[in-house]
VOBA-1610 file (N, C-alpha, C; in pm, whole numbers, padded with zeros to 5 digits, always signed):
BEGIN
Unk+06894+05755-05294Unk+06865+05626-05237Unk+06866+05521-05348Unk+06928+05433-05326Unk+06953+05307-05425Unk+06815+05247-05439Unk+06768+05181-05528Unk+06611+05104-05545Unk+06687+04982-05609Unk+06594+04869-05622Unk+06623+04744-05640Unk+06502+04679-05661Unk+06445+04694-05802Unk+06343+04610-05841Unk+06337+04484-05872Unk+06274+04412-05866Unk+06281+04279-05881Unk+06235+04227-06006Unk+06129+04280-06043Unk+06098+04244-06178Unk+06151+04296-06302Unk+06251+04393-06278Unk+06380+04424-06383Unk+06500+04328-06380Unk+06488+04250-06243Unk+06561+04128-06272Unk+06525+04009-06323Unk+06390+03973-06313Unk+06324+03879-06297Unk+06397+03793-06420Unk+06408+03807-06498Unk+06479+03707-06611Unk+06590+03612-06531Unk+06665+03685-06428Unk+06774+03620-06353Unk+06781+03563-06237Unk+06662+03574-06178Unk+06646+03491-06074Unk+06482+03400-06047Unk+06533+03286-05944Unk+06366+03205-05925Unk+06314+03172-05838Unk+06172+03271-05855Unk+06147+03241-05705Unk+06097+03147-05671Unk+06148+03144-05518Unk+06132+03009-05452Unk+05984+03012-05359Unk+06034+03132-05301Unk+05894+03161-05201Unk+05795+03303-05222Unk+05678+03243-05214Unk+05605+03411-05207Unk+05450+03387-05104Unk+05431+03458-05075Unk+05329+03443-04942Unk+05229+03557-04970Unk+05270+03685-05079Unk+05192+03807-05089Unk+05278+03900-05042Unk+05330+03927-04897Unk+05410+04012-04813Unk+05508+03974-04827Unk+05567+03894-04861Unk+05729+03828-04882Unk+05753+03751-04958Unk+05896+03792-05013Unk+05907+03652-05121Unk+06095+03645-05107Unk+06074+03514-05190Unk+06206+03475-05151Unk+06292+03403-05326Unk+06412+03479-05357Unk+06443+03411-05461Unk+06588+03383-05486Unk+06625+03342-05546Unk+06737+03269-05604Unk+06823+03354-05727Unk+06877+03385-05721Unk+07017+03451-05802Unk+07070+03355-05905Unk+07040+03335-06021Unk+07062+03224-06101Unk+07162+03302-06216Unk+07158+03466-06237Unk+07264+03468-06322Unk+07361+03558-06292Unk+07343+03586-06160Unk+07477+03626-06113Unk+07439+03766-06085Unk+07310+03835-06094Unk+07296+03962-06054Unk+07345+04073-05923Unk+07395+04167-05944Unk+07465+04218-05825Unk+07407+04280-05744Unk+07451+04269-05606Unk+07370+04346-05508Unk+07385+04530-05533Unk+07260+04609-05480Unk+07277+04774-05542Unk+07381+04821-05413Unk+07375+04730-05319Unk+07466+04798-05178Unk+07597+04768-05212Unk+07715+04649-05254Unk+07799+04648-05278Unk+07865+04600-05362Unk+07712+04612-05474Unk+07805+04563-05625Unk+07884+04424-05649Unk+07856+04318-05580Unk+07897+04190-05555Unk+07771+04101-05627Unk+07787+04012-05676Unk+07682+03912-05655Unk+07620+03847-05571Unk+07498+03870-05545Unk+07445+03793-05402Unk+07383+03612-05450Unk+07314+03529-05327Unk+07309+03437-05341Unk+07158+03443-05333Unk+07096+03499-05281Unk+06932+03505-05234Unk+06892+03623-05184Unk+06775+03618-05272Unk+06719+03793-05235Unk+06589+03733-05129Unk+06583+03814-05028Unk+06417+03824-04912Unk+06389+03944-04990Unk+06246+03935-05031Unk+06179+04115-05013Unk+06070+04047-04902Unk+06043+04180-04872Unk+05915+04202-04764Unk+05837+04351-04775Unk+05705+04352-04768Unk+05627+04469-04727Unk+05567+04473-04596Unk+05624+04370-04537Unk+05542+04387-04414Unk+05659+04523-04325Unk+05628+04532-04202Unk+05741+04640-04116Unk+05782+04520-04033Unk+05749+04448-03948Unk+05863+04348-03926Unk+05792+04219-03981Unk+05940+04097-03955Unk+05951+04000-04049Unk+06052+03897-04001Unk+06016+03790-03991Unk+06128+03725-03865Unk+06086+03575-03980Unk+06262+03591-04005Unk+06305+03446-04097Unk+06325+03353-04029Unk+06302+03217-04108Unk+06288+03065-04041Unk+06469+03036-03973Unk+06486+02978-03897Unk+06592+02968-03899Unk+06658+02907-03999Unk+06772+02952-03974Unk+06903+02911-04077Unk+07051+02903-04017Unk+07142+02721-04004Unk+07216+02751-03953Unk+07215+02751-03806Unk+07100+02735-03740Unk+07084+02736-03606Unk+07013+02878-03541Unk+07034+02976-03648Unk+07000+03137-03615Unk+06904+03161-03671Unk+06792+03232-03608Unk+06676+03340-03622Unk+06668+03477-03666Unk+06657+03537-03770Unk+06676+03687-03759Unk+06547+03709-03785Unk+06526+03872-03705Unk+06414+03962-03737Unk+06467+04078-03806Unk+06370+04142-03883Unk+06417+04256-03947Unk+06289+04344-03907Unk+06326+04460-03863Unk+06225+04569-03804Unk+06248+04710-03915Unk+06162+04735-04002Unk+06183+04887-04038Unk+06088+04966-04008Unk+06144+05109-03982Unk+06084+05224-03899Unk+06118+05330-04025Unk+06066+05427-03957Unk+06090+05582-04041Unk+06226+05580-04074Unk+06345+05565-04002Unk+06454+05591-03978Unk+06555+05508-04002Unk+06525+05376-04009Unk+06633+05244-04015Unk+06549+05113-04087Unk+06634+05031-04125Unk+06576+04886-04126Unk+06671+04800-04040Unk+06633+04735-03930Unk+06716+04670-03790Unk+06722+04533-03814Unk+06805+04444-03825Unk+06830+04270-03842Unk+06876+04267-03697Unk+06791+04209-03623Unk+06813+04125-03473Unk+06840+03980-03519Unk+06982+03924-03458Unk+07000+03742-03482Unk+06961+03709-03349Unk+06879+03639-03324Unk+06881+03546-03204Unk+07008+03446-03211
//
């Protein structure tokens, strides 16, 4: 299973948001995602099990994780 710490990045990105259960940051030197090795634009973490982002774009997503999956519903 791939892991993806944040504070082994932390030199490279800034966060924007943190609440305790979620935070939200910014990709400032180009760090790559562990799923497809690309550079991403903004990292969400969360500890909560679900988690439903502000809209963006007109769209709502929830993210649900279970034993088995992590699920992104777009309204």
């Amino acid at each position: 299973m791939t892991r993806f710490d944040v504070h082994d990045h932390r030199h490279a990105l800034k966060q924007l948001r943190d609440t305790g259960a979620t935070g939200l940051w910014e990709n400032r030197k180009g760090v790559s995602c562990p799923v497809c090795d690309a550079p991403f634009d903004r990292l969400f973490t969360t500890r909560q099990t679900g988690t439903t982002f502000p809209e963006s774009d007109g769209a709502r997503f929830c993210l649900l994780r279970d034993d088995d999956a992590i699920h992104l519903f777009r309204h």
